[in-house]
N, C-alpha and C positions, 0 to 999 in steps of 0.2 A: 735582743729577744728575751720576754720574759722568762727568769730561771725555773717556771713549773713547768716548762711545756713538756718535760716526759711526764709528769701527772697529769698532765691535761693529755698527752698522745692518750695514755694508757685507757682513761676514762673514755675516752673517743672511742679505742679499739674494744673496747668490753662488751660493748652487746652484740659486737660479732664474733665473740669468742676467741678474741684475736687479743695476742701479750705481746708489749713490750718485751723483746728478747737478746736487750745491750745493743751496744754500738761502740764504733773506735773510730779514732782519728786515721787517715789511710795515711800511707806510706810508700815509697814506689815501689813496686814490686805485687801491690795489694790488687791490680786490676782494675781498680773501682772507674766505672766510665767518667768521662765527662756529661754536665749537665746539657740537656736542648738547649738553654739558652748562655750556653759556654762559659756559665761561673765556675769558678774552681771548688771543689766539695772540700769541706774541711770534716765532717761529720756523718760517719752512715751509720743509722740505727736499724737494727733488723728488728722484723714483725714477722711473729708465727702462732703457733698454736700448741696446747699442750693437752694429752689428757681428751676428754669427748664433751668438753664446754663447746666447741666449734660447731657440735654435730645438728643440735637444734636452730642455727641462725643458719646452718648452710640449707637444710633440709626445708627450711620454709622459705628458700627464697623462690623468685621465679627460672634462674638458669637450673637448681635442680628438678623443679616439678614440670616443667617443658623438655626433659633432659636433652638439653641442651651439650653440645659436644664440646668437651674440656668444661666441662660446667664446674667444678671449683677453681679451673684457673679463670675461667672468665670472669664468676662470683670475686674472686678473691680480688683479682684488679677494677671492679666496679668498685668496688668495697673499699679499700686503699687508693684509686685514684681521685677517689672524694673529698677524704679524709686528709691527704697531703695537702692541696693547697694551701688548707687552713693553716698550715702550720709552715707555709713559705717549703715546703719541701717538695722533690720530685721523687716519684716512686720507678724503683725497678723490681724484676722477677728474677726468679728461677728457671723461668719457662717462657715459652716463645723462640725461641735458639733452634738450630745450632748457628752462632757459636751460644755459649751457655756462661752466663757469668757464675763465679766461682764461689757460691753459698754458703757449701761446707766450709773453706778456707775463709770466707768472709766470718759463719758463725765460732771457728774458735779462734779468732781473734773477739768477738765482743761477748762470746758465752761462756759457763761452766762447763761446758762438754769435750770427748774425746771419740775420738776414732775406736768403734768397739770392733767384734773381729767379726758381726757381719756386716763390717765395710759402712754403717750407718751409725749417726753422730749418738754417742749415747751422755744421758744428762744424771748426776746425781740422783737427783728426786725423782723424776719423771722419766728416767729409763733411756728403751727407745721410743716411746709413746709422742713422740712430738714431732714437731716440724718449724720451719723457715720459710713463709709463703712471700715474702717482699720487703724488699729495702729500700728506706728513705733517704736520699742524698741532699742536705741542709748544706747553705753558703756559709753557715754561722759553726763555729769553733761551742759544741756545745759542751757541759760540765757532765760526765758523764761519770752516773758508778762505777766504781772500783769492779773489774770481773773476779766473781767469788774464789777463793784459795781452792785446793781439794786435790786427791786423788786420784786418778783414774779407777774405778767401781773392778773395772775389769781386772784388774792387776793384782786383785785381791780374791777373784774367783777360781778358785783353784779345779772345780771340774767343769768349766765352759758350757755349762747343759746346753746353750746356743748354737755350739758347732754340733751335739750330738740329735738334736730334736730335728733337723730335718729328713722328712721320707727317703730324699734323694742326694744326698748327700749334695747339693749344692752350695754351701760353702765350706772350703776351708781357712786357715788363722793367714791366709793373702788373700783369697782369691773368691770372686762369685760368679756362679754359673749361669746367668738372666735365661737363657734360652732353655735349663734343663728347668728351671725352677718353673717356666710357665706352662711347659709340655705339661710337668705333671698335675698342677694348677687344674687345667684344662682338662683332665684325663676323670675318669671316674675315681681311680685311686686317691685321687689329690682332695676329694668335697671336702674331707674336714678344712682343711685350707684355705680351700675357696670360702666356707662359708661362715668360717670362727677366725684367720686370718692366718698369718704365718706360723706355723708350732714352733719354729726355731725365735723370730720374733718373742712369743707368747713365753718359751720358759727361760727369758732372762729374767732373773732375781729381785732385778731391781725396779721400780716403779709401777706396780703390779697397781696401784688404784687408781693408777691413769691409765689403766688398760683401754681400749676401745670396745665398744657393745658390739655385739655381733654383728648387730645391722651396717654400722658405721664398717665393720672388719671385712665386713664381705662385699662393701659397695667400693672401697680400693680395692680390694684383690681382683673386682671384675673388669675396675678399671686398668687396672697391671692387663691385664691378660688382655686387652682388648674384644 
């Protein structure tokens, strides 16, 4: 297999706002499925988004302007299941489960991120502001970048503003409270949330210019809430 094909993924995923975001060789323990056509995977590269590049390819396709139900996971696998064959790869998700393949645990094996204390992957550059929409499973042993050296962000934060900016105190440094965070979501109390996105989200420190616009911020959080 030619050795550009993650410059040629990456070119592929750009006008969907979609990044190359590492890959590793699995190991047992890793989960990683087997393929439909029962080859052994030597290589899974994950594919996400960072940042509100995403926003404009998602916003003009036809699953969100029919809104269409799960319309970015439907987008997102129209998108990706295109774009794999070309490259001899099979695409899996996040979504469509339960059961649910293991993303997070899949992303830091092949990214710079860590587990921040609201429970969601945080990245040096880009914060919490990103995501992990699909993984390519390749027959081929590819050459893969080195995942970046670094720090955990968090471990250097010494007043959490994350754990204090929520209304409702739904998280603490274990634990999250899905069911209180969407009551208040949902409640009049909660509009700034609903409609600028998470305030505990929003005052992490770190990747503050990949924040999402409001439009983008408030079209997940109506999604969260059903």
């Amino acid at each position: 297999m030619s050795p550009d094909i993650l410059d040629r993924l990456a070119r592929g995923l750009a006008p969907h706002g979609l990044l190359f975001r590492g890959g590793f060789h699995p190991q047992p323990g890793d989960d990683v499925p087997a393929r439909a056509d029962g080859a052994r995977v030597a290589t899974v590269v994950m594919i996400g988004n960072a940042g509100p590049a995403l926003w404009p390819a998602f916003t003009g396709s036809p699953e969100y302007r029919t809104r269409q139900a799960h319309a970015l996971d439907a987008w997102t696998r129209r998108v990706v299941d295109g774009i794999a064959p070309g490259f001899g790869a099979e695409a899996c998700y996040p979504f469509g489960g339960p059961p649910h393949l293991p993303f997070q645990r899949w992303a830091m094996r092949a990214d710079t991120v860590w587990v921040s204390p609201l429970q969601i992957l945080v990245h040096p550059e880009f914060g919490l502001w990103h995501a992990y929409r699909a993984a390519l499973l390749f027959v081929d042993r590819l050459a893969l970048p080195e995942r970046a050296a670094g720090a955990r962000p968090c471990d250097a934060c010494a007043d959490r503003p994350c754990l204090a900016a929520c209304p409702v105190d739904a998280f603490t440094a274990t634990a999250y409270d899905s069911a209180r965070c969407r009551e208040h979501v949902r409640s009049d109390a909660g509009r700034a949330c609903l409609t600028t996105g998470c305030l505990a989200r929003q005052a992490c420190p770190i990747g503050r210019a990949a924040r999402h616009a409001p439009s983008q911020a408030e079209w997940h959080m109506r999604a969260f809430i059903g």
